[in-house]
C-alpha positions in Angstrom: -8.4 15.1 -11.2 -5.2 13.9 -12.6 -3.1 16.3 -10.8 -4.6 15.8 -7.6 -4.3 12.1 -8.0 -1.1 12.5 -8.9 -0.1 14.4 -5.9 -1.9 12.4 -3.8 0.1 9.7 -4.6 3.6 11.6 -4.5 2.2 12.5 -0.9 1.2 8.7 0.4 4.5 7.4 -1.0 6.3 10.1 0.7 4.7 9.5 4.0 5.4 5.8 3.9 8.8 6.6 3.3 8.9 8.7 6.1 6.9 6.0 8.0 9.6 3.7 7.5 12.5 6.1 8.2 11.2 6.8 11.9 10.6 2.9 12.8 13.9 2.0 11.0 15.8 5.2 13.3 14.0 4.7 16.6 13.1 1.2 16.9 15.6 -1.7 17.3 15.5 -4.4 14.3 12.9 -6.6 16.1 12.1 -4.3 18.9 8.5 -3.0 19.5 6.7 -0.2 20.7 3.2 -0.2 22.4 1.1 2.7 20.7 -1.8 1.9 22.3 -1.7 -0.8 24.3 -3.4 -4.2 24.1 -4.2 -2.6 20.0 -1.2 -1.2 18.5 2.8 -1.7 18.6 5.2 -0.4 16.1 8.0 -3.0 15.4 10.4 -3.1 13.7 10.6 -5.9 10.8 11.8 -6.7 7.7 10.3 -8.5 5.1 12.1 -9.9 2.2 8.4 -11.8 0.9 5.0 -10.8 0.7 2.1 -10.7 3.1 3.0 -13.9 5.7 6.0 -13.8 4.6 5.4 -15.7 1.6 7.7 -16.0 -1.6 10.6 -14.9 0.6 13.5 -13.8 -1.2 11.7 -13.4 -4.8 12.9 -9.9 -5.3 13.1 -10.7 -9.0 9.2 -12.1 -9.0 8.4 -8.9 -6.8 9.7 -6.6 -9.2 8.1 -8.1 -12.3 4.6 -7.5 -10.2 5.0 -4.6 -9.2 5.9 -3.0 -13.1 3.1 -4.9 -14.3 0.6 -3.6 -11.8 2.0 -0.2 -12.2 1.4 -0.5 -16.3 -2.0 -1.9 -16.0 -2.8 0.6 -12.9 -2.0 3.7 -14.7 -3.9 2.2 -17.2 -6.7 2.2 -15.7 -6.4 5.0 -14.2 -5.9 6.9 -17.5 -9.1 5.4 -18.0 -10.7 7.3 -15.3 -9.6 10.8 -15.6 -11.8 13.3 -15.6 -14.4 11.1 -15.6 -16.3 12.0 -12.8 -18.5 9.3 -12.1 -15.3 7.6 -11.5 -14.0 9.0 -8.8 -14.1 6.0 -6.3 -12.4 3.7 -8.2 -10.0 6.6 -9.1 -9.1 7.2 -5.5 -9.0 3.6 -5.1 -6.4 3.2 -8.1 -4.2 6.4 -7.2 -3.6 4.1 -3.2 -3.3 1.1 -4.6 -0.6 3.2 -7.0 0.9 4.3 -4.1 1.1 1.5 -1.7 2.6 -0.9 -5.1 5.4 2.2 -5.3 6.4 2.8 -1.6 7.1 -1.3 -1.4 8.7 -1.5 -4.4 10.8 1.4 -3.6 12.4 -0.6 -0.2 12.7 -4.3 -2.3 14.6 -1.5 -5.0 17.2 0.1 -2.4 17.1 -2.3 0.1 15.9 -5.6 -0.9 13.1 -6.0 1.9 9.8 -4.1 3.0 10.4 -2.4 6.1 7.2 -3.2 8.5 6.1 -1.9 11.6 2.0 -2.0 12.7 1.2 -5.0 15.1 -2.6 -5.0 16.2 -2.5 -6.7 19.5 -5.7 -7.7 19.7 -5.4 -10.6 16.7 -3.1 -12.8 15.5 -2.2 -10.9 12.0 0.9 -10.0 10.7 2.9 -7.1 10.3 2.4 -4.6 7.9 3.1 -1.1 6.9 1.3 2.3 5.7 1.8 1.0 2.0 0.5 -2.2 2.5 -2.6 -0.4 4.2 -2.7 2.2 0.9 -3.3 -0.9 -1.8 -5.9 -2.6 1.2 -8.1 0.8 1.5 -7.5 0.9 -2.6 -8.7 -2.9 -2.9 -11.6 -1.6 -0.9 -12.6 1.4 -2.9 -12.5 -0.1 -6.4 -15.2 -2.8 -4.9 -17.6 -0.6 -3.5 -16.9 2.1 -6.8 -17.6 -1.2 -8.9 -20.3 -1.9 -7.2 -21.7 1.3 -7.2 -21.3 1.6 -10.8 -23.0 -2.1 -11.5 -25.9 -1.1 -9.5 -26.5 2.0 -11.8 -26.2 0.4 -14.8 -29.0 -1.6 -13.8 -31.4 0.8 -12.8 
């Protein structure tokens, strides 16, 4: 599992990347795109903080997180492998892995996180294919926690 993890997370980071590379060619600094309209627009931001733009300009703060959560990510996720009964929490770890790297590549080279998804329909902010990675991982460590406390009980 820990070469398929591993490449998993070589290909989400690389697809962020990518991500980022279109919206940064094709769409204006500020400009936006209707996907589907009334739902999704791409535009074009940057974000120099966290989600809400919070902490903005912390790029030293942002890089300390982002090595810690890496260390105790990996560490976890060394934990896991091969360990079957693991696997949610595994998959979860790998995307959260991957979403913490594509970020901290842009703060690295660029000094912000380029976003682009804006869901119409509610009043959220921007975000990008990383930031959707660690959210799904968030997700799957719960339930693969969960799972995991419920059969320890039985």
């Amino acid at each position: 599992m820990l070469i398929a993890d591993t490449l998993l997370i070589v290909l989400l980071v690389a697809a962020d990347q990518w991500i980022k590379h279109a919206v940064v060619v094709n769409i204006a600094l500020g400009g936006e795109h209707p996907v589907i309209p009334g739902i999704l627009s791409l535009t074009h931001l940057r974000n120099d903080g966290a989600a809400w733009s919070i902490l903005q300009g912390q790029m030293w703060f942002f890089a300390v997180i982002a090595i810690v959560a890496l260390g105790i990510m990996g560490y976890f996720f060394w934990q896991y492998r091969n360990k079957g009964d693991h696997w949610v929490e595994e998959l979860g770890l790998a995307l959260m892995m991957a979403g913490t790297i594509g970020n901290f590549i842009d703060r690295l080279t660029q000094g912000y996180v380029v976003d682009m998804f804006q869901l119409d329909f509610v009043n959220f902010p921007i975000f990008n294919f990383a930031d959707s990675c660690l959210t799904v991982g968030v997700i799957l460590i719960a339930i693969g926690v969960y799972i995991t406390d419920r059969q320890e009980a039985k």
